[in-house]
VOGU-3710 file (C-alpha; in Angstrom, 3 decimals, decimal comma):
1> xxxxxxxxxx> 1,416/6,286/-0,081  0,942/9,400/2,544  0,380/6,366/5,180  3,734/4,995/4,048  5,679/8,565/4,412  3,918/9,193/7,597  5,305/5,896/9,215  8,893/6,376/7,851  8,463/9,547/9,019  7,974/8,567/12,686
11> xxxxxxxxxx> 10,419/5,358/12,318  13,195/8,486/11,274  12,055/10,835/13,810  12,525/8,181/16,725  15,763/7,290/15,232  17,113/10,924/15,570  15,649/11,449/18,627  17,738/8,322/20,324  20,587/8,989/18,526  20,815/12,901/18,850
21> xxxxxxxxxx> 19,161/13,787/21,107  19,201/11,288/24,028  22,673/10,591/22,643  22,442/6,051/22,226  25,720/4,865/20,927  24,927/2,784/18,302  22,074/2,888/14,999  21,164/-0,316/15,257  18,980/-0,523/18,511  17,597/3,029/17,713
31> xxxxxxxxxx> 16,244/1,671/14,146  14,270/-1,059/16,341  12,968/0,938/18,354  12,065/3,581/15,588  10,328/0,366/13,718  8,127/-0,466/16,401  6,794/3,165/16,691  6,798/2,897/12,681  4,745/-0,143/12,529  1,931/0,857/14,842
41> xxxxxxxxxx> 1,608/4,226/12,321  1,851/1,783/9,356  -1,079/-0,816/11,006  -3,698/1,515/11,810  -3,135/3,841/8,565  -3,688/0,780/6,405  -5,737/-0,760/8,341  -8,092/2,594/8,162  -7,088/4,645/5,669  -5,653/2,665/2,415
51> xxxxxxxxxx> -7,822/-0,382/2,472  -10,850/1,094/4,135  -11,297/-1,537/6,656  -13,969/-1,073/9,486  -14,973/-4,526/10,096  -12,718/-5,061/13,374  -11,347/-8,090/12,062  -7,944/-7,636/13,510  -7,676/-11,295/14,956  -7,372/-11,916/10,613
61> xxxxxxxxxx> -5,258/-9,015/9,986  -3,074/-8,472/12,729  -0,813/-11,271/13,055  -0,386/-11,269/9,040  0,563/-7,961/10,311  2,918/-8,251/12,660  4,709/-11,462/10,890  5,576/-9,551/7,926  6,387/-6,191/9,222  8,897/-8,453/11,764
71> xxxxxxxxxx> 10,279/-10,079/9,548  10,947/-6,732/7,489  12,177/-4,956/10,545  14,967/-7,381/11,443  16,058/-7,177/7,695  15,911/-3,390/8,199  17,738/-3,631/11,061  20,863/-6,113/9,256  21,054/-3,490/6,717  21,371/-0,606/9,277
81> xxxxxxxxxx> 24,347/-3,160/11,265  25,848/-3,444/7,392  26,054/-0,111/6,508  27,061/1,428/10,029  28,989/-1,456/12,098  30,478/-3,184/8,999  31,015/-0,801/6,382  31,157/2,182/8,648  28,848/4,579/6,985  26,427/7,163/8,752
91> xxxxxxxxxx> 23,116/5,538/9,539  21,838/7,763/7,120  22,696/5,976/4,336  21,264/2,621/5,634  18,264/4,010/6,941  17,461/5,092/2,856  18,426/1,659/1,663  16,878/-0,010/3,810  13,871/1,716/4,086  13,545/1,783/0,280
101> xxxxxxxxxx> 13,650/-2,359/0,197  11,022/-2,197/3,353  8,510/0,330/1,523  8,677/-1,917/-1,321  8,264/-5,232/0,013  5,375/-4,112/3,169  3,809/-2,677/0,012  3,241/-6,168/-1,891  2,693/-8,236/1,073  0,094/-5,719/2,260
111> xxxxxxxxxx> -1,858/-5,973/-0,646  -1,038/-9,896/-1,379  -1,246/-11,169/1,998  -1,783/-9,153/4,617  -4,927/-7,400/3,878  -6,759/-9,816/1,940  -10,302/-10,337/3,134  -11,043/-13,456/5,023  -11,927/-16,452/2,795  -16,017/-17,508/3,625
//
């Protein structure tokens, strides 16, 4: 779970950071960017820290990876366009909703797909 907070934690930070501080236009972009930065926290904490892995197997693990957490991120990403561009919300409010459906769905895949050992 604290790898989880951590990389929401940097996927928010680098949204606020391109939206207040360097002042982008629009949520959207920002929450892409903030997912990539998000993702690399999320691999290497689970990778290390939740299941314990030290084999260096990331030719198995890695693209399960990355095809998931892509696939999550340009759902993210539709939600943060829905709630800012359509409905006209503050990114804010996306960024919860849509985080809360990405937490919950890395969270099964990880442990389902992703990080499943490699079959002998």
């Amino acid at each position: 779970m604290q790898v989880g907070i951590a990389a929401t934690l940097v996927h928010y930070l680098v949204i606020v950071l391109l939206l207040d501080l360097l002042e982008w236009a629009t949520p959207t972009p920002a929450t892409v960017v903030g997912s990539v930065f998000g993702i690399a926290t999320a691999y290497m904490g689970n990778y290390l820290y939740v299941f314990g892995l030290s084999d260096r197997n990331h030719d198995h693990y890695a693209p399960r990876f990355i095809a998931t957490y892509l696939t999550v991120m340009a759902i993210h990403a539709g939600m943060m366009y829905l709630f800012v561009d359509i409905l006209n919300l503050r990114y804010e409010y996306g960024f919860v909703v849509a985080t809360i459906f990405s937490a919950t769905t890395t969270f099964i895949a990880n442990h389902l797909v992703v990080f499943r050992p490699p079959q002998e």
